[in-house]
C-alpha positions in Angstrom: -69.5 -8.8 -105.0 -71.5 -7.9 -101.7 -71.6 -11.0 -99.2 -73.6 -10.7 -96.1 -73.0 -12.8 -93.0 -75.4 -12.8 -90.1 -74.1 -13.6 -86.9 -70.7 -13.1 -85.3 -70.3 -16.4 -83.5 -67.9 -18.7 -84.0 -69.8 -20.3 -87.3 -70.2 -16.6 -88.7 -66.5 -15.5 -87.7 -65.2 -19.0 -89.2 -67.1 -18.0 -92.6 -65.8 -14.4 -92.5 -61.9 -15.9 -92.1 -62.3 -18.2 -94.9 -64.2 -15.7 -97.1 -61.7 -12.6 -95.9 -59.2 -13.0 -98.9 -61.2 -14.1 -101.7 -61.7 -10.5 -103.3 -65.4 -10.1 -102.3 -66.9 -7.2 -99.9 -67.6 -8.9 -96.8 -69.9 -7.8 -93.9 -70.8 -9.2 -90.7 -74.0 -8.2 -89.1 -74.2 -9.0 -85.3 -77.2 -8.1 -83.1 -74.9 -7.8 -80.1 -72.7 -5.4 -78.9 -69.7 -7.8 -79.2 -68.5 -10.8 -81.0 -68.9 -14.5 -80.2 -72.9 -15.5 -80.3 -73.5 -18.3 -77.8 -69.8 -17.5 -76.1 -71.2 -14.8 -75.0 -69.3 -12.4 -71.9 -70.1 -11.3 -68.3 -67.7 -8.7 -67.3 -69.0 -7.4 -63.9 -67.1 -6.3 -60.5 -63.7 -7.4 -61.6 -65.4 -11.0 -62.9 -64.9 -11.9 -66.7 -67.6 -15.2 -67.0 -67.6 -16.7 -70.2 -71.7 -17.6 -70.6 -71.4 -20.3 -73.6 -68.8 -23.0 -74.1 -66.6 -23.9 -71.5 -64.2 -26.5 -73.5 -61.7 -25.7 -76.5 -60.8 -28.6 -78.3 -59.0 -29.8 -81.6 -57.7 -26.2 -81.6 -56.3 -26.6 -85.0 -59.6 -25.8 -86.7 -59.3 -21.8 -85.0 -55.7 -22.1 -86.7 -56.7 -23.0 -89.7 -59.5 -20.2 -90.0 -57.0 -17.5 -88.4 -54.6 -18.5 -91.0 -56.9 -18.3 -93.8 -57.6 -15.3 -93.2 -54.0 -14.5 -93.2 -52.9 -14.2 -89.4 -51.3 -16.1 -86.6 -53.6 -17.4 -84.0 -50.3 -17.2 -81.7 -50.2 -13.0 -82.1 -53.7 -13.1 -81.5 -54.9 -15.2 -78.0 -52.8 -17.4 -75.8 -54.1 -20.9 -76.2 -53.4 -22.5 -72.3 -53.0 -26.4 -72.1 -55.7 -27.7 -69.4 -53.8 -30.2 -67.7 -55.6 -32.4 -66.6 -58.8 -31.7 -68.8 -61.2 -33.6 -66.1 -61.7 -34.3 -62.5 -64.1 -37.0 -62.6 -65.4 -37.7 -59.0 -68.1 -40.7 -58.6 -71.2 -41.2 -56.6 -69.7 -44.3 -54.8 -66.7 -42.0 -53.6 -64.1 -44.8 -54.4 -62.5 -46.8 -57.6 -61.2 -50.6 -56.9 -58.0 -48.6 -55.2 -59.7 -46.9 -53.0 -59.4 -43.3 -55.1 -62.2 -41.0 -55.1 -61.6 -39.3 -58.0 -60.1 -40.1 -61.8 -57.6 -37.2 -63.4 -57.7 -37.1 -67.4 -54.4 -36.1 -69.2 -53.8 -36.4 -72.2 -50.0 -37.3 -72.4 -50.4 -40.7 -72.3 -47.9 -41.9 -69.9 -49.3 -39.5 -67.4 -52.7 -41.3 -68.1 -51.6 -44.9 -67.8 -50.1 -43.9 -64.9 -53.7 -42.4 -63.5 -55.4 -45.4 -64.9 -52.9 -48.0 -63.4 -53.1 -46.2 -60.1 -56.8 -45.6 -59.6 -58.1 -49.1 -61.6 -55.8 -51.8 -63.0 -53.0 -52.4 -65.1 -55.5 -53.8 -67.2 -57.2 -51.0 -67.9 -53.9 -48.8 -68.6 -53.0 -51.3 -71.3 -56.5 -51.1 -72.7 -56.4 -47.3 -72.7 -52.8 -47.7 -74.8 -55.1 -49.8 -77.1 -58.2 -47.2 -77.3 -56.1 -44.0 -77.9 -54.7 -45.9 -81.0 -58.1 -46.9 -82.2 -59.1 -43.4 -81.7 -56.5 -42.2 -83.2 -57.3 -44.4 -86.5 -61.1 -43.6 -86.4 -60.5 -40.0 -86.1 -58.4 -40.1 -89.6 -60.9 -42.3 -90.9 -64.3 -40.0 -90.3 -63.4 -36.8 -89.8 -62.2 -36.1 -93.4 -64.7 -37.9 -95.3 -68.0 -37.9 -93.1 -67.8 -34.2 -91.1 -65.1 -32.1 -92.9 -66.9 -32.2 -96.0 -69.9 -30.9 -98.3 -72.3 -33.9 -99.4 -74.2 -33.2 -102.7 -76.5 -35.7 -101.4 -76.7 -38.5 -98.5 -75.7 -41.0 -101.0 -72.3 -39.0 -101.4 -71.2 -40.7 -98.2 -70.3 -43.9 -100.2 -67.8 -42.4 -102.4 -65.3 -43.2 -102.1 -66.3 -46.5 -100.1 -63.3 -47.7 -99.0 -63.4 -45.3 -95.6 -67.1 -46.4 -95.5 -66.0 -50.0 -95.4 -63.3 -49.3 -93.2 -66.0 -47.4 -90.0 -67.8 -50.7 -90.5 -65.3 -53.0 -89.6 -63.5 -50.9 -87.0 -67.3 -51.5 -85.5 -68.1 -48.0 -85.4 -71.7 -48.4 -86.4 -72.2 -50.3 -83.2 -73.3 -49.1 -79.9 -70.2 -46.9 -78.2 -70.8 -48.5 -75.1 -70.0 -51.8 -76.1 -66.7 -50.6 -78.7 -65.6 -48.9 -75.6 -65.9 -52.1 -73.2 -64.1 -53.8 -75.4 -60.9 -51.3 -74.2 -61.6 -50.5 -70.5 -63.3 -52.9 -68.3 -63.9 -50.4 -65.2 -67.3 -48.9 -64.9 -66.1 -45.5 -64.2 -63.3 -45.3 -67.5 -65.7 -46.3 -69.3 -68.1 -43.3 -68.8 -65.4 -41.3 -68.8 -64.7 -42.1 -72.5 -68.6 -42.2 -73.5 -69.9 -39.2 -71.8 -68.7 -36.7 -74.9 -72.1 -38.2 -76.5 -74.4 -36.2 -74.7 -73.1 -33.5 -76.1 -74.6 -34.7 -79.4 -77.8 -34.9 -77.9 -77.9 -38.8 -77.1 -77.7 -41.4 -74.4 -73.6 -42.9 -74.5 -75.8 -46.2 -73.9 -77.5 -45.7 -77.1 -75.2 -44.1 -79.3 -72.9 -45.5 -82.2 -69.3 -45.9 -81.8 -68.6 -42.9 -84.5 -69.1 -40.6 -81.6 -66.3 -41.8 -80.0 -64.2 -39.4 -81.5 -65.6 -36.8 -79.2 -63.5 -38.9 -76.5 -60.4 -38.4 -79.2 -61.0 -34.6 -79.1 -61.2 -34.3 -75.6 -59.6 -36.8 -73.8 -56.9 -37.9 -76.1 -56.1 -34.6 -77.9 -56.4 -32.4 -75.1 -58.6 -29.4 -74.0 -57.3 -26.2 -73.8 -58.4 -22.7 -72.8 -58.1 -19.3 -74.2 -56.6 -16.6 -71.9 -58.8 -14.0 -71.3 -61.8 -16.9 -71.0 -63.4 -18.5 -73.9 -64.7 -15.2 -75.6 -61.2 -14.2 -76.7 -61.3 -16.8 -78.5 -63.8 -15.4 -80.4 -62.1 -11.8 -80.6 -59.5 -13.3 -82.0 -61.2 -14.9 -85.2 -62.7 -11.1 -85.6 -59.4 -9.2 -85.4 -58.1 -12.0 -87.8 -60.9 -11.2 -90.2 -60.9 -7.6 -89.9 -57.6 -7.4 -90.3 -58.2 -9.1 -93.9 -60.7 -6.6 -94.9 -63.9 -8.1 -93.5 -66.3 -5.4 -91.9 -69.0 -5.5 -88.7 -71.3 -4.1 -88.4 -72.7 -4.5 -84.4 -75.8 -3.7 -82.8 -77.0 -4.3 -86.3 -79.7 -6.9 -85.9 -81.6 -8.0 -89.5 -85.3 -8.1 -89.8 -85.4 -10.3 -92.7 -83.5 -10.8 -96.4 -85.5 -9.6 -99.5 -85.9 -11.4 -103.0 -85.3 -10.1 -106.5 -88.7 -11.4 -107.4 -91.7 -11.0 -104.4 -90.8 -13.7 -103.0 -89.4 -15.9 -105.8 -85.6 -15.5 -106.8 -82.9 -15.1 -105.4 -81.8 -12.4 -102.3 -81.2 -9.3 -103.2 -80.4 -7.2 -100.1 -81.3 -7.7 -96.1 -83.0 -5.7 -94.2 -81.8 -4.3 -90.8 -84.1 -3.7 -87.6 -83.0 -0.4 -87.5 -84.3 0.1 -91.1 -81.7 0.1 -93.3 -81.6 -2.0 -96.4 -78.0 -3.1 -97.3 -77.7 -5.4 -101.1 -76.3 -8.5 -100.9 -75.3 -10.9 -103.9 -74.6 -13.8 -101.4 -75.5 -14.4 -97.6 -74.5 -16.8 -94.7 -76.7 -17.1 -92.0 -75.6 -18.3 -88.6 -79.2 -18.5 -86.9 -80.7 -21.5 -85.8 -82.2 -23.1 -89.1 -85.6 -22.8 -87.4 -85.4 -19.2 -86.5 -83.9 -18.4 -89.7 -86.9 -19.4 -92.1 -89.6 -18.2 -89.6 -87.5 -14.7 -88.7 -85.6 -13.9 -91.9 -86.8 -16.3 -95.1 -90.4 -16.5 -95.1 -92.6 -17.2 -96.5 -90.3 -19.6 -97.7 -91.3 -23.3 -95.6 -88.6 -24.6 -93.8 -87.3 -27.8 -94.8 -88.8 -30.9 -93.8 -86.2 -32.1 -92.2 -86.0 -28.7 -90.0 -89.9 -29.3 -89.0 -88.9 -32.8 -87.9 -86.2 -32.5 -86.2 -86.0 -34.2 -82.8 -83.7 -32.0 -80.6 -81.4 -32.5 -77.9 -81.6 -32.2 -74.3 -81.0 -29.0 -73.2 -78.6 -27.5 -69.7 -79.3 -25.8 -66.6 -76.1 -23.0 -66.4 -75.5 -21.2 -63.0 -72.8 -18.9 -63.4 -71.4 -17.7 -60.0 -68.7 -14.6 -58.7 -68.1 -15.3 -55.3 -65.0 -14.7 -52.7 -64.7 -17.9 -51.3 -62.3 -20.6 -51.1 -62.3 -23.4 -53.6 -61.2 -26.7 -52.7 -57.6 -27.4 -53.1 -58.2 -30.0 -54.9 -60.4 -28.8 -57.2 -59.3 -28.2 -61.3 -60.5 -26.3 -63.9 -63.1 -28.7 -64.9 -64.9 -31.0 -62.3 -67.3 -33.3 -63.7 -69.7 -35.4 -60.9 -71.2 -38.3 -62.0 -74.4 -39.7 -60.7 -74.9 -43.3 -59.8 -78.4 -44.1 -61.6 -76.5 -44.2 -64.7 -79.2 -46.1 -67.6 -82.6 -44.3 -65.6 -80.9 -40.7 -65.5 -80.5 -40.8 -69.1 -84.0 -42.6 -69.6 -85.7 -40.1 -67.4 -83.6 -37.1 -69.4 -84.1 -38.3 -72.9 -87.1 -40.6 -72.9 -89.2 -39.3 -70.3 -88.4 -35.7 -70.5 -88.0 -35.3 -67.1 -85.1 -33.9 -65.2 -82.2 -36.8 -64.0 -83.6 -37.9 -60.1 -79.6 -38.5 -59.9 -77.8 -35.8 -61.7 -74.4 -35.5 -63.3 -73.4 -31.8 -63.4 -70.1 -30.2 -64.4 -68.0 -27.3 -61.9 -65.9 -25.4 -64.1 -63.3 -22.8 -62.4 -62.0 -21.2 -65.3 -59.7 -18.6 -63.1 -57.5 -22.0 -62.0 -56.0 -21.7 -65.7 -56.5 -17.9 -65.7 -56.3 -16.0 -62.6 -57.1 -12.4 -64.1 -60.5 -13.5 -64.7 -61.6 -13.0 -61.0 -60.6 -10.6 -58.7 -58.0 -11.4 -56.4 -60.0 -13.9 -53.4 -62.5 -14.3 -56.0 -63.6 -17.6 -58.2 -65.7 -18.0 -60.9 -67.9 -21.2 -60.7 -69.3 -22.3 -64.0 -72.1 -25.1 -63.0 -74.3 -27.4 -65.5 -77.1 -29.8 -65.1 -78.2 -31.1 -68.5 -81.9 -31.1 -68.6 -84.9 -31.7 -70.7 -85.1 -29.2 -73.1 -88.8 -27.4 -74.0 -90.1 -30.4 -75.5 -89.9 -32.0 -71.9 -92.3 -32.1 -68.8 -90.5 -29.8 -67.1 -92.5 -26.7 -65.8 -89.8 -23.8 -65.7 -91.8 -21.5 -64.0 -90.5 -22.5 -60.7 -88.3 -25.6 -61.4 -85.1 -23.6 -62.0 -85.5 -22.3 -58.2 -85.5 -25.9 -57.0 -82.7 -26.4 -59.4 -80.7 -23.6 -58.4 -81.3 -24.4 -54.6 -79.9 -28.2 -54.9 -76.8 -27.1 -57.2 -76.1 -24.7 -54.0 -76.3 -26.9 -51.7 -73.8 -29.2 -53.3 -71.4 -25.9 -53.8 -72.1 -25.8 -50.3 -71.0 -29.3 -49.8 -68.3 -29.8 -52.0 -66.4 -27.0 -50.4 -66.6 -24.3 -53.4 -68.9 -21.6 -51.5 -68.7 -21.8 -47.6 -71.8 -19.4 -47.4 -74.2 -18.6 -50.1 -73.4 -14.3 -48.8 -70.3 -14.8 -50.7 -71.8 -14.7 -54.1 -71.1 -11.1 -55.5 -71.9 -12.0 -59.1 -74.9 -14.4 -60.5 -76.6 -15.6 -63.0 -78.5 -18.4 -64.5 -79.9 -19.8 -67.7 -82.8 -22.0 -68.0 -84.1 -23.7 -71.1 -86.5 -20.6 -71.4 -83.8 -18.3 -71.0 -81.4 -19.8 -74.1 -85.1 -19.7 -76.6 -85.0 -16.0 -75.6 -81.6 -15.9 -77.2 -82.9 -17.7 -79.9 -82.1 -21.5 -79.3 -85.0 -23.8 -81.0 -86.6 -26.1 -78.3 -84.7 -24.1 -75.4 -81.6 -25.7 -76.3 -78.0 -24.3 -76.7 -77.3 -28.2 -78.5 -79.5 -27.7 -81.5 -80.9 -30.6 -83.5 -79.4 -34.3 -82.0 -77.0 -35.9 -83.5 -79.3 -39.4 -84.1 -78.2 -41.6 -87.6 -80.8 -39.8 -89.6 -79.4 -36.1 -88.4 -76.1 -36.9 -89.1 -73.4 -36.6 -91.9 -75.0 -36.1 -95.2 -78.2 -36.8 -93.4 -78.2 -33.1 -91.1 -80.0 -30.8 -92.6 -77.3 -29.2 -95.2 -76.1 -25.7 -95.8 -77.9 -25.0 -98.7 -81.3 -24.9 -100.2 -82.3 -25.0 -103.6 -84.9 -22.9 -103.4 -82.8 -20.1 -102.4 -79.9 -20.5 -104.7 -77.6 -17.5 -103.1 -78.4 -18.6 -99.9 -76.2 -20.2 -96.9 -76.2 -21.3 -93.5 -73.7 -22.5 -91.0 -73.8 -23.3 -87.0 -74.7 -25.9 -84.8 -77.7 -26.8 -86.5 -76.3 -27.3 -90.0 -73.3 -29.6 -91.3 -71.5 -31.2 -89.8 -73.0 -30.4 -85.9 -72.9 -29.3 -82.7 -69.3 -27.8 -80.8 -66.7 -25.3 -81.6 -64.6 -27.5 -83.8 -67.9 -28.6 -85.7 -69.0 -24.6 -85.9 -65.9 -23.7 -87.0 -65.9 -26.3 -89.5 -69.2 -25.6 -90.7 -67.9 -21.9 -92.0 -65.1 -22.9 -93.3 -68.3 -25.6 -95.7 -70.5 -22.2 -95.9 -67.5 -20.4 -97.7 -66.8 -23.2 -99.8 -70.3 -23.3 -100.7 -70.4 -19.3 -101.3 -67.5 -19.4 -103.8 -68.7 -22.1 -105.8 -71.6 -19.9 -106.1 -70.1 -16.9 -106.7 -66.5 -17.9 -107.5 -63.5 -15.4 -107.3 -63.9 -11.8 -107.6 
């Protein structure tokens, strides 16, 4: 049997792995030149800048989908340890020891060690006490609430024991407060809860569960693929390919066509270009919204897709310049603001952009010099800001933007004169809806209770019984672990359709 996927980012790539070896024809449409959707590639005067994700985690889950597929991730992409993961520097310029800065690692004795020297002794024996707790809630909810199908939201009480078990670890409870009751120091503790905005919600607001974005990155460790983040996703499509599965690129589809008018199931798609290929299953990678207003109707989306609250959205300036970066700089340099409650209020409740920002400085060429020429760096800076649903008027607020993130490159030491940028690029929240992110937003749909677990809007509809989806805006969320989960859920879902061939 013919099974279609559309997309070759990580969700589609993830699908194609786990579907490569189960007898079927596999094809994967991709309207780009080149795989990996969102973590997408500059490659431009001797720069390769990765334009999507900038952080690898839990890389098991691209193991997993390499193997299934039937190959080695190791013969496939170097996988280079990011040690330490984080440089977090702090508006106030000191911690109780006078250190302006906080190094994560993930060996643990190296991060007691940072923890004892830069805060308290306290606080290194309450970090021994978190990664354990961590480490417990991570086995607890990842298998039974995120690595999983749900026939419905009440499927997340069976069994009950793990449910039972999240409730008295207190990880229904605000994070903020589960996370106090580890680290005492101000600055740990946003360190640890900072992972939630990338589930679209304010660490001060959200539940403990989404600690286990700390585990991923702080405790498990972050890692980065040599060659930059897209050979990552070259690897998942030589490990498919290699098992059969076909692409098709520069191959963008127009919409899928039913048996029936528009009743029935899909029986072919149909490309931009004109062609018509038949199809007895599909996955579709889009954003949910795109998907049913691009490629399904005039099938409705679901309610939950037309009520989705989304989340805040990020401001990316991608830089090549030949300058000198501070020699204390690492790979990833995350600044926190001091207005900590009213940047997030103005961000997520006001829609307006932080009045004291956090941002992130990535310099992927300290793990991987051959990305940048040689005297060269690549600077990879992000604001989170409103998305489209905000107050913001784009039109000329990513100028001001852009002018007050170079004047802290400036600053900071990373350019010493704005002449030495050589490559450049940015992307505003009405730059990522071009490339087809709902609500300008590269995040999808937040990760609130109700748009969670068997409560996010699942892979499947009913009302299209041969169709699939999988991505960010599906089960089980938002990052590369969660996309590449959420194939590995599509396939599942595709063979119990369609079962063996």
């Amino acid at each position: 049997m013919k099974i279609a996927i559309i997309g070759a980012g990580f969700a589609g790539l993830s699908a194609a792995c786990y579907l490569a070896r189960s007898g079927h024809e596999i094809v994967v449409y991709e309207k780009q030149s080149i795989a990996g959707g969102r973590a997408g590639l500059i490659e431009r005067d001797g720069y390769r800048i990765d334009t999507g994700p900038s952080v690898l985690t839990m890389i098991g889950y691209l193991e997993a989908a390499v193997e299934a597929a039937g190959s080695r991730l190791s013969d496939l992409v170097d996988l280079i340890k990011v040690d330490p993961a984080y440089r977090a520097l702090y508006s106030d310029g000191s911690t109780p020891a006078g250190a302006g800065e906080i190094r994560v690692y993930s060996d643990q004795s190296d991060m007691y060690s940072e923890i004892e020297r830069t805060c308290s002794r306290q606080d290194a024996d309450g970090y021994v006490r978190l990664a354990t707790f961590l480490a417990n809630l991570y086995e607890t909810e990842f298998p039974h609430f995120i690595s999983r199908n749900f026939a419905s939201p009440f499927s997340m009480t069976r069994p009950v024991a793990p449910l039972m078990k999240l409730i008295a670890m207190g990880a229904l409870g605000k994070l903020d407060h589960l996370i106090a009751k580890y680290l005492e120091d101000e600055r740990l503790r946003r360190l640890f809860t900072f992972q939630a905005m990338y589930a679209g919600l304010s660490p001060l607001e959200a539940m403990g569960v989404y600690s286990i974005i700390a585990y991923m990155d702080n405790i498990q460790g972050v890692y980065f693929p040599k060659g930059g983040m897209n050979a990552a996703a070259v690897a998942l499509e030589m490990a498919a390919e290699s098992a059969g599965v076909r692409f098709e690129f520069n191959s963008a589809v127009a919409r899928v066509l039913r048996g029936s008018g528009n009743s029935g199931p899909v029986k072919a798609i149909e490309l931009e270009s004109g062609g018509r290929r038949e199809v007895d299953a599909i996955v579709i990678t889009s954003e949910l919204g795109a998907a049913y207003r691009e490629l399904l109707a005039p099938t409705a989306p679901k309610r939950s897709i037309l009520n989705s609250t989304y989340s805040p959205s990020c401001f990316l300036w991608l830089i090549g310049a030949r300058s000198e970066r501070p020699s204390d700089s690492t790979h990833h340099n995350i600044y926190f603001g001091g207005r900590w409650k009213d940047s997030f209020d103005q961000l997520l409740k006001d829609g307006t952009r932080m009045s004291d920002p956090s941002y992130l400085v990535s310099i992927p060429n300290v793990t991987d010099p051959d990305l940048a020429p040689v005297g060269g760096q690549i600077y990879y800076v992000l604001e989170p800001v409103p998305n489209l649903d905000g107050k913001v008027d784009w039109t000329y607020e990513s100028d001001r933007i852009t002018e007050s993130l170079r004047e802290r490159l400036l600053s900071s030491g990373y350019l010493q004169a704005t002449s030495q940028i050589e490559v450049e690029r940015r992307i505003d929240p009405l730059e990522w809806q071009r490339m087809g992110m709902e609500r300008g937003t590269p995040f999808a749909a937040s990760h609130k209770f109700f748009q969670s677990g068997p409560f996010r809007t699942q892979n499947f509809d009913a009302r299209l019984p041969n169709v699939f989806f999988a991505g960010s805006s599906t089960i089980p969320g938002v990052g590369v672990p969660m996309v590449l989960v959420s194939g590995r859920l599509a396939a599942e879902r595709v063979l119990g359709h369609l079962g063996g061939a």
